[in-house]
N, C-alpha and C positions, 0 to 999 in steps of 0.2 A: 319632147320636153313638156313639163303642164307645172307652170310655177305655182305657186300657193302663197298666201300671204295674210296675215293676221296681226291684231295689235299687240300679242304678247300676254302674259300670263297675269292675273290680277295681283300682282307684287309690286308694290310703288317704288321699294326699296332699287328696284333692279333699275327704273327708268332715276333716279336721284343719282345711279352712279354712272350713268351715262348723260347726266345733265342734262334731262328731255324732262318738262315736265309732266305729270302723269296724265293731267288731263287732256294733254293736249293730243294725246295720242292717238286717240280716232281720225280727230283734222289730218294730222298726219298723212297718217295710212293713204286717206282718201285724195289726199292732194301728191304722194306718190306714186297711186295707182296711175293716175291721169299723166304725169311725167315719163313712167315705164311705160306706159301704150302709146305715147306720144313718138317717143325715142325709138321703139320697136317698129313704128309705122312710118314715121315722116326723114325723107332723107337730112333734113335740117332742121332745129328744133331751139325757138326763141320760146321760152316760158317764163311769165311774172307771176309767184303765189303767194302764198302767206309764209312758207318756209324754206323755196328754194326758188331761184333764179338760174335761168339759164340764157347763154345770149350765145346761137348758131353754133347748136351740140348737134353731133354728129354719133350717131353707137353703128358698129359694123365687130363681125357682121350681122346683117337685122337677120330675127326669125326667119324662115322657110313658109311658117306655119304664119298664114295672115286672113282675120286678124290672129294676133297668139290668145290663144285659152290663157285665163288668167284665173285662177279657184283661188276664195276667199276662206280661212278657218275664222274659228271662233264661234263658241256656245251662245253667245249671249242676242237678245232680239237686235243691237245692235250691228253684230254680225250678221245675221238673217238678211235685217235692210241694206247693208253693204254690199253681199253677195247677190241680191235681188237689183238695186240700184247700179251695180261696177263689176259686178264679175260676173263670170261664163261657169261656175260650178259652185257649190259650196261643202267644206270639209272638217268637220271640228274635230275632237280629242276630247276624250271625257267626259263622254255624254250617253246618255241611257238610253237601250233602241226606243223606248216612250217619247223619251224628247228629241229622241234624231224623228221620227217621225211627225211628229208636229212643226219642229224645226225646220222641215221639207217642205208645207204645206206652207207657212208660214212667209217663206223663201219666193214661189213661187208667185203669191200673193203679190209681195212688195215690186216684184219683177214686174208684175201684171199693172198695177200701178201706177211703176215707174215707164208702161210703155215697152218693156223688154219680154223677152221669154228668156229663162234659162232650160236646156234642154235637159228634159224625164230621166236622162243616163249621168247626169252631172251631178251626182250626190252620192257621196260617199263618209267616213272616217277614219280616224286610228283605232284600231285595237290593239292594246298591247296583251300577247301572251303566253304562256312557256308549257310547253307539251311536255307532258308524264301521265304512267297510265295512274298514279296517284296522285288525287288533287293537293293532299297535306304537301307532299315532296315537289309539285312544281309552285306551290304558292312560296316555301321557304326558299326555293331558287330563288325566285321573283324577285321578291320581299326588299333584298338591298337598292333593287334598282328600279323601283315606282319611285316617281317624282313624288316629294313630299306636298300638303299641302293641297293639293289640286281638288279633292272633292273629299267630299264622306267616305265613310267606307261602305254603306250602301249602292252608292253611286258608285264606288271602284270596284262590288262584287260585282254590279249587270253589266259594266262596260268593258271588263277585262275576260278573258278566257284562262284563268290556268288550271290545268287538267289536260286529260285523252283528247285524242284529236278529237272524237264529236263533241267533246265542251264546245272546241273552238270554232265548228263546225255551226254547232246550233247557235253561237253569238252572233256570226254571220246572217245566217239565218234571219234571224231576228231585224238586222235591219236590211237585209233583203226587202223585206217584210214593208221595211219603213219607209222604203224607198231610192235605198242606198246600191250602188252598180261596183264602187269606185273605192277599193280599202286600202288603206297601209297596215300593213301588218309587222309591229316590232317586238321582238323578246324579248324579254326582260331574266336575263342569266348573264353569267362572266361573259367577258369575250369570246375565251377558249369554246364555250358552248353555243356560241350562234352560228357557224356552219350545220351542228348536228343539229338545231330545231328549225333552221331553214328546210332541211333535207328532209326531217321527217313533216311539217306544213306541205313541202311540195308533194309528198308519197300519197300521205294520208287526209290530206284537208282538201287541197285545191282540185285536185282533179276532178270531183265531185261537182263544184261552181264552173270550168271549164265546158265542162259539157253539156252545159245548157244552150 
């Protein structure tokens, strides 16, 4: 298991309907993180924060994996310092291999810092993308199922792959490149269609990365 954790997408709307308010989101995060590693490590767990109270919490069963890797998402220098400062990996979504690879440097920086190493192999992303040997016919797959909103369309053409397996192939690549080990890989097609672009990712894409 390698949990991942982020503050959530820049939409205030979404934290207003869960009565969180938006800024306080970061604090959050951060004062969660420190409760989840507490609860994962200590057999009994009294905690006083700013947003949650506990008085001799018990989680069972704890991790296998001690301490647990804990990967932090999110693009923004904010995230960088949190993954640098709290966590063991860092993994955003929607970001361009220019700024995943600054965003690595960046990361490691804050780690250094903060007194920590995060380790060379702990960086990774999401790419989302839909294999056809024509790029028009898998961007129109795609197309309903990109989150709206989330960047330009600049930034959605370098960070996405749709096309032939070596579009998706050279996006890797690219943050290879940046510094990245560590990918999610989702398609963005019907349901009915993501067995068939798992199958051909696994034929045509990975094996490639694999044998390195």
């Amino acid at each position: 298991m390698l949990p991942a954790v982020g503050i959530g997408v820049e939409q205030e709307r979404e934290f207003l309907a869960a009565g969180v308010p938006f800024r306080e989101r970061g604090r959050r995060t951060d004062e969660a993180i420190q409760v989840m590693r507490r609860c994962w490590e200590e057999p009994e767990v009294t905690f006083a924060g700013e947003f949650w109270r506990l008085e001799r919490i018990t989680v069972l069963p704890r991790p296998i994996q001690q301490p647990m890797p804990l990967w932090v998402g999110g693009n923004s220098e904010a995230a960088m310092r949190r993954a640098g400062r709290m966590g063991d990996g860092w993994i955003p979504s929607f970001i361009t291999p220019d700024q995943f690879r600054v965003g690595v440097d960046k990361t490691l920086t804050f780690a250094a810092e903060a007194g920590r190493e995060v380790p060379g192999d702990h960086f990774g992303t999401l790419v989302n993308f839909c294999l056809d040997s024509d790029p028009a016919v898998a961007r129109s797959i795609a197309l309903p199922f990109i989150p709206r909103g989330r960047v330009d369309a600049p930034t959605l053409d370098a960070c996405t792959a749709f096309g032939p397996a070596a579009l998706v192939s050279e996006r890797l690549e690219q943050y290879v490149q940046g510094g990245g080990s560590k990918f999610v890989l989702r398609p963005m097609c019907p349901p009915e269609r993501m067995l068939e672009q798992f199958e051909r990712l696994a034929a045509d894409v990975i094996p490639a990365f694999h044998g390195r």
